[in-house]
ZAVOZA-6897 format. One line per field, with one value per atom (N, C-alpha, C, O): residue number from 0; atom name; x, y, z. Coordinates in Angstrom, 2 decimals, padded with zeros to 5 digits. Example, Ala and Ser with C-alpha at 12.3 -4.5 7.8 and 13.67 -1.06 7.14 Angstrom:
num: c(0:0:0:0:1:1:1:1)
atome: c(N:CA:C:O:N:CA:C:O)
px: c(013.19:012.30:013.20:014.24:012.85:013.67:012.90:013.41)
py: c(-005.69:-004.50:-003.30:-003.32:-002.25:-001.06:000.03:001.14)
pz: c(007.80:007.80:007.80:008.46:007.08:007.14:007.87:008.04)
//
This chain:
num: c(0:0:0:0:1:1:1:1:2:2:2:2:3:3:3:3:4:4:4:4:5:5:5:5:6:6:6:6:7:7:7:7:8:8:8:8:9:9:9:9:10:10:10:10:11:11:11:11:12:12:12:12:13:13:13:13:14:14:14:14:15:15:15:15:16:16:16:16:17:17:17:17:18:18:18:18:19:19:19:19:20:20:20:20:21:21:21:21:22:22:22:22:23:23:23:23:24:24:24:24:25:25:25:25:26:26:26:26:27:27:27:27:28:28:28:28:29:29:29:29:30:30:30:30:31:31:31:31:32:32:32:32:33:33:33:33:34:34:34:34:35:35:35:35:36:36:36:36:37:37:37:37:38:38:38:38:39:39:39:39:40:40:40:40:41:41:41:41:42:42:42:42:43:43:43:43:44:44:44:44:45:45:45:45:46:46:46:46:47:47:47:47:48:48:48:48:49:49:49:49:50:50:50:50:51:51:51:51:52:52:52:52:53:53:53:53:54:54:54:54:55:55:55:55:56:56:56:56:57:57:57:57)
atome: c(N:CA:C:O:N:CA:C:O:N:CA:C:O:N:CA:C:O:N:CA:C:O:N:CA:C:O:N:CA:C:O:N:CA:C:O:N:CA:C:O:N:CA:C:O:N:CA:C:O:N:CA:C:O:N:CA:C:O:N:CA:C:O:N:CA:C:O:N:CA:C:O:N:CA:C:O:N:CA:C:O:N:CA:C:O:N:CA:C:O:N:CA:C:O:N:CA:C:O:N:CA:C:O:N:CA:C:O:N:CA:C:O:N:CA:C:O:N:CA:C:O:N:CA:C:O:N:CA:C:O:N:CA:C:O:N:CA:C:O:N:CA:C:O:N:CA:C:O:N:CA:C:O:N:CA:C:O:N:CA:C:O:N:CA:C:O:N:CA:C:O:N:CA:C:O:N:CA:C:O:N:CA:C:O:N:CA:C:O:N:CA:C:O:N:CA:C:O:N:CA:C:O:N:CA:C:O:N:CA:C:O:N:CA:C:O:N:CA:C:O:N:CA:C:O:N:CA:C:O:N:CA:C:O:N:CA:C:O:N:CA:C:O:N:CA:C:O:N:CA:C:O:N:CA:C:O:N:CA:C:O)
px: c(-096.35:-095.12:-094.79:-093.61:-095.64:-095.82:-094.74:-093.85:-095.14:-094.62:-093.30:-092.50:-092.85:-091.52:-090.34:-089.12:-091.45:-090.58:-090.33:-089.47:-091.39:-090.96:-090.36:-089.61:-089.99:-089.00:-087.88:-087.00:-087.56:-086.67:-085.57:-084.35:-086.65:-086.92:-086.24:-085.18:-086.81:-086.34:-085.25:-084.99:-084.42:-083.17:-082.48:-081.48:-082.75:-081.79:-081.21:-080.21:-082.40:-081.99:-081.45:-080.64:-081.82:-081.13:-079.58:-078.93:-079.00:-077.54:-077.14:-075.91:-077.89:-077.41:-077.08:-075.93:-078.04:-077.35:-076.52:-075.95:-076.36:-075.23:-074.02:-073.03:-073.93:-072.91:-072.01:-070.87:-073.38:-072.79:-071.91:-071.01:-072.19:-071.53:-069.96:-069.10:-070.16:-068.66:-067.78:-066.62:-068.97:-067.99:-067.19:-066.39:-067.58:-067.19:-065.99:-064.93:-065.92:-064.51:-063.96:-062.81:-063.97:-062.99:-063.20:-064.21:-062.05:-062.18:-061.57:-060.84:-062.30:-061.16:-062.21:-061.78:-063.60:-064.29:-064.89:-064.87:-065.80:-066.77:-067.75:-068.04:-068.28:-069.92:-071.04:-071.75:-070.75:-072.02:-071.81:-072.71:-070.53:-070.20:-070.69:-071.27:-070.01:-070.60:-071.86:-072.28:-072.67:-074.12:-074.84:-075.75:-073.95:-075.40:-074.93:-075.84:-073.59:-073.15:-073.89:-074.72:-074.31:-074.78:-076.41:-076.96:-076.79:-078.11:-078.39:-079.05:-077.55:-077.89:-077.93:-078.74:-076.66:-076.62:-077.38:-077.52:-077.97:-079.35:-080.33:-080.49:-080.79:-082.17:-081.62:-082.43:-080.79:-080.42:-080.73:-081.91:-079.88:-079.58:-080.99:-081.16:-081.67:-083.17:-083.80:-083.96:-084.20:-084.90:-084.45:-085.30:-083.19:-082.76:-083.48:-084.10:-083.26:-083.85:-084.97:-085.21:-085.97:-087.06:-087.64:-088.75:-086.92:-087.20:-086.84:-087.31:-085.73:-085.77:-086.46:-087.06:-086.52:-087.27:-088.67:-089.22:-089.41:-090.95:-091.55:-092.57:-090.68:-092.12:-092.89:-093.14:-093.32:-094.17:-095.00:-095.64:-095.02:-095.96:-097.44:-097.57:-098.18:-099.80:-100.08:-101.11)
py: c(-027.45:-027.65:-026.40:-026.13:-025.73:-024.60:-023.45:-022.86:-023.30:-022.12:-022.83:-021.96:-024.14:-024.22:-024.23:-024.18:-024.35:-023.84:-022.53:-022.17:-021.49:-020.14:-019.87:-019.07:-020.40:-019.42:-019.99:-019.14:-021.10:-021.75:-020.98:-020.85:-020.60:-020.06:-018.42:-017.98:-017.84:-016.44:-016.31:-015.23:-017.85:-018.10:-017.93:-017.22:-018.41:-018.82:-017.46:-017.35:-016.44:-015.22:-014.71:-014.14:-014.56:-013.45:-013.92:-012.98:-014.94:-015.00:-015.15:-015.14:-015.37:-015.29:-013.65:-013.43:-012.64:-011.19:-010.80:-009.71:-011.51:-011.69:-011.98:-011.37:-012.82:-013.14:-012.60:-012.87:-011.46:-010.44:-009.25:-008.73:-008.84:-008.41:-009.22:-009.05:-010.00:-011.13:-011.22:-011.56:-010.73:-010.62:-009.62:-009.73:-008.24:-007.14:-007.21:-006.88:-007.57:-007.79:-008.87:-008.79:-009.98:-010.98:-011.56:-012.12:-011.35:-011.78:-013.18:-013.41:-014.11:-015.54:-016.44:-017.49:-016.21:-016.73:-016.07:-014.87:-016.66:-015.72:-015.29:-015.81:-014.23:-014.13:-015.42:-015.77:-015.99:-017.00:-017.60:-017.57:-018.55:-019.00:-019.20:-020.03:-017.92:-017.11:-017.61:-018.49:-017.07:-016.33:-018.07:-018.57:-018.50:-020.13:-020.92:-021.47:-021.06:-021.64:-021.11:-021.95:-019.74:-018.98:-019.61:-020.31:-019.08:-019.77:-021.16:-021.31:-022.36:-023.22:-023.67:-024.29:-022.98:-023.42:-023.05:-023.53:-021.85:-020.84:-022.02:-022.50:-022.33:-022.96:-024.38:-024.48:-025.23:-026.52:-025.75:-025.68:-025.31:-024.91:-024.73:-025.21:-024.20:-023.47:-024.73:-025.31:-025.27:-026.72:-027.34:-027.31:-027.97:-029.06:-028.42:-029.15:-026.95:-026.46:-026.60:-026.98:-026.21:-026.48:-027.39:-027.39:-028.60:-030.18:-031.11:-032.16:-030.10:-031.15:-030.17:-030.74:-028.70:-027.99:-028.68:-029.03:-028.96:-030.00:-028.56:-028.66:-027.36:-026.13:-026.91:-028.11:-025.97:-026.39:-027.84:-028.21:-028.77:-029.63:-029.07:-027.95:-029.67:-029.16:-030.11:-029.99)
pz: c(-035.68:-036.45:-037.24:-037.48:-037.60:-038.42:-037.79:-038.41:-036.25:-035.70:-035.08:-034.73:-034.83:-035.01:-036.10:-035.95:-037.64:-038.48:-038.81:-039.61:-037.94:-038.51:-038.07:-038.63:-036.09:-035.60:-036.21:-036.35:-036.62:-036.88:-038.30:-038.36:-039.25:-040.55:-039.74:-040.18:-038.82:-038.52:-037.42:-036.89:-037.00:-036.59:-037.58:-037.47:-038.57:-039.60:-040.58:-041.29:-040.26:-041.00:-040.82:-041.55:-038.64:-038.58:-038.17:-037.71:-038.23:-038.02:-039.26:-039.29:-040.88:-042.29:-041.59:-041.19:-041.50:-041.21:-040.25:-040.33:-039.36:-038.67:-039.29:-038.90:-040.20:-040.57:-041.93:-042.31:-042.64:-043.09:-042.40:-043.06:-041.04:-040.11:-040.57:-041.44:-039.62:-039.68:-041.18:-041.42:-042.10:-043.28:-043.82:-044.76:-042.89:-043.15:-042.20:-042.73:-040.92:-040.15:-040.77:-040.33:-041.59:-041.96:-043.24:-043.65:-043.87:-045.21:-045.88:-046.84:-044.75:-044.90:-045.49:-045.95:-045.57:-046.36:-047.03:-046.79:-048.35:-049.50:-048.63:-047.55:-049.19:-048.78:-048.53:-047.58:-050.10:-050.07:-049.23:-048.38:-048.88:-048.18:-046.12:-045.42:-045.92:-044.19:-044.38:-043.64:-045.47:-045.28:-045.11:-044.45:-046.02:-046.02:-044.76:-044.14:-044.25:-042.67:-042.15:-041.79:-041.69:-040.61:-040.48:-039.64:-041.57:-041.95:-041.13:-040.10:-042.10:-041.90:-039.97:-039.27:-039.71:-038.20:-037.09:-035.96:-037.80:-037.45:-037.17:-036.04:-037.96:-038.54:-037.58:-036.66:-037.50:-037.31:-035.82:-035.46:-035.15:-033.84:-033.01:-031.89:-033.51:-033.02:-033.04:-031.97:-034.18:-034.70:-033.48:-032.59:-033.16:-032.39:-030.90:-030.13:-030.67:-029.46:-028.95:-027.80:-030.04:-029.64:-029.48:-028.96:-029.98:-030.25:-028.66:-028.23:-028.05:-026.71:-025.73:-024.82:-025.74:-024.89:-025.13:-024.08:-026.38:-026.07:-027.25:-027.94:-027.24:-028.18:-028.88:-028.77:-029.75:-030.59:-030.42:-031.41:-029.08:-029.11:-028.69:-028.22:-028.83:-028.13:-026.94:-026.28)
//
């Protein structure tokens, strides 16, 4: 469970920095804003992935 929360945890970062990118081309939302969507959909997206691919079982 551990190593599906890290990749999950290092989904989630790297599209939060992704989405500082996206904030420098568009200024239709805040920072905090981008940065915690990106995140969150990061982390959700990966989680749900690895959850029907079977990872992280033994």
């Amino acid at each position: 469970m551990t190593t599906v929360l890290t990749t999950s945890l290092l989904t989630g970062v790297f599209c939060a920095l992704f989405a500082v990118v996206i904030d420098l081309v568009t200024d239709a939302l805040s920072m905090s804003v981008v940065i915690g969507l990106a995140f969150v959909s990061g982390f959700l997206g990966s989680l749900f992935a690895q959850v029907v691919l079977g990872k992280g079982r033994k």
